[in-house]
C-alpha positions, -999 to +999 in steps of 0.1 A: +766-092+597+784-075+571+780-032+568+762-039+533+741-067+545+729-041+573+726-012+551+706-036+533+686-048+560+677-009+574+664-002+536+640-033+541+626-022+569+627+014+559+601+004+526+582-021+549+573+008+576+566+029+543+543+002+528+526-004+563+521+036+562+509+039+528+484+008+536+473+021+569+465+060+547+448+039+522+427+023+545+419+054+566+411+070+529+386+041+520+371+039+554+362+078+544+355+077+512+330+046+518+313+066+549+309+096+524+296+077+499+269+057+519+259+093+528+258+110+499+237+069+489+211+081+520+209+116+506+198+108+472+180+080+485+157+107+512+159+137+481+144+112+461+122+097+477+106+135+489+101+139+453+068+130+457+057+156+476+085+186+470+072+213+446+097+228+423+098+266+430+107+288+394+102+325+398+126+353+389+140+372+420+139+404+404+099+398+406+101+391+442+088+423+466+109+441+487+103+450+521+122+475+545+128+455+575+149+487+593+165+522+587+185+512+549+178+475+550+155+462+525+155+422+521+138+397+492+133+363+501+121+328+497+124+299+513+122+257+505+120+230+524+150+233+536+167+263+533+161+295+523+178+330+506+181+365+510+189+397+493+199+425+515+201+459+499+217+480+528+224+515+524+258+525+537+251+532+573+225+507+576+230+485+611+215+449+615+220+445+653+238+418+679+215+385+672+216+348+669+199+319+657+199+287+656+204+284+616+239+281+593+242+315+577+260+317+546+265+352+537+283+363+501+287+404+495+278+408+462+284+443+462+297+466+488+317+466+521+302+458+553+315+454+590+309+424+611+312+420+646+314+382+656+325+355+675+358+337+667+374+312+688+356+325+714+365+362+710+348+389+700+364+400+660+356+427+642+361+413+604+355+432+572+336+413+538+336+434+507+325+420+471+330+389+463+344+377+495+320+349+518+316+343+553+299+314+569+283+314+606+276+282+626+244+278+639+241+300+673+272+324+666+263+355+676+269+385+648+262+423+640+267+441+604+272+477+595+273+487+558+301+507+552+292+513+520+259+508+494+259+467+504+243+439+484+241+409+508+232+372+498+225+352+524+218+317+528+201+302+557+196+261+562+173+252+579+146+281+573+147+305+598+113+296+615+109+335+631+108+349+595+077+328+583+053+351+605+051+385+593+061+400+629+100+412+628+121+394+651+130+417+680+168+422+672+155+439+636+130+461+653+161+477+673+170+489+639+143+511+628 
């Protein structure tokens, strides 16, 4: 075999390990794409269906009463099916203690600075969220905020956290007062 019939052959096989690669990544990326669409199918298909018996909620938050649930921490709230959101005004010093839940907590500062002490990776962090910035708790991750500063806090909780519906404050906001 001649040097240019091997370079040859070793460019050959070079774009058929490519081809095979690019087929194998297309196949991976359809496989995902068709799981992501048959659940996003399911979802409609179970949002629609509930049609029937959801009731569309329209109210203006500003209207919504606020209640001190501790010492500078004043929340409004509502809640669907599903899910549910807060506002937290927190005056700077306010302190929402060491607690848990089973519940994704989305929280968003939409005004302010507040300390967070958390789990991450296992350890114990201390992280800071001023305006604008997000931070997102799994269910069950443990967490603690201090307002450094005057704080607006949105929070989203899915599901609906099931020890707000009562009007009794979970023990971990009574250690607040």
């Amino acid at each position: 075999m001649t040097v240019a019939n091997i370079a040859k052959a070793d460019i050959l096989n070079a774009f058929n390990f490519r081809l095979a690669t690019n087929f194998k990544s297309i196949i991976a990326a359809l496989g995902i794409a068709t799981l992501f669409v048959s659940h996003t199918a399911n979802a409609q298909i179970t949002t629609k269906d509930s049609i029937a018996t959801s009731k569309v909620q329209h109210f203006n938050f500003d209207d919504l009463e606020s209640e001190t649930i501790g010492e500078g921490i004043k929340r409004k709230w509502f809640h669907g099916e599903k899910g549910q959101m807060t506002i937290f005004n927190l005056e700077k010093g306010a302190h929402i203690p060491w607690h848990q839940h089973p519940n994704e907590q989305i929280t968003y500062i939409m005004s302010g600075k507040v300390k967070i002490k958390t789990m991450i990776d296992g350890i114990e962090t201390f992280v800071e969220v001023k305006t604008g910035e997000v931070i997102v708790f799994p269910e069950n991750v443990p967490h603690e905020f201090w307002a450094l500063e005057e704080t607006v806090d949105l929070d989203v909780h899915v599901p609906v956290r099931e020890d707000w519906l009562s009007k009794e404050l979970p023990e971990y906001l009574k250690k607040s007062k």
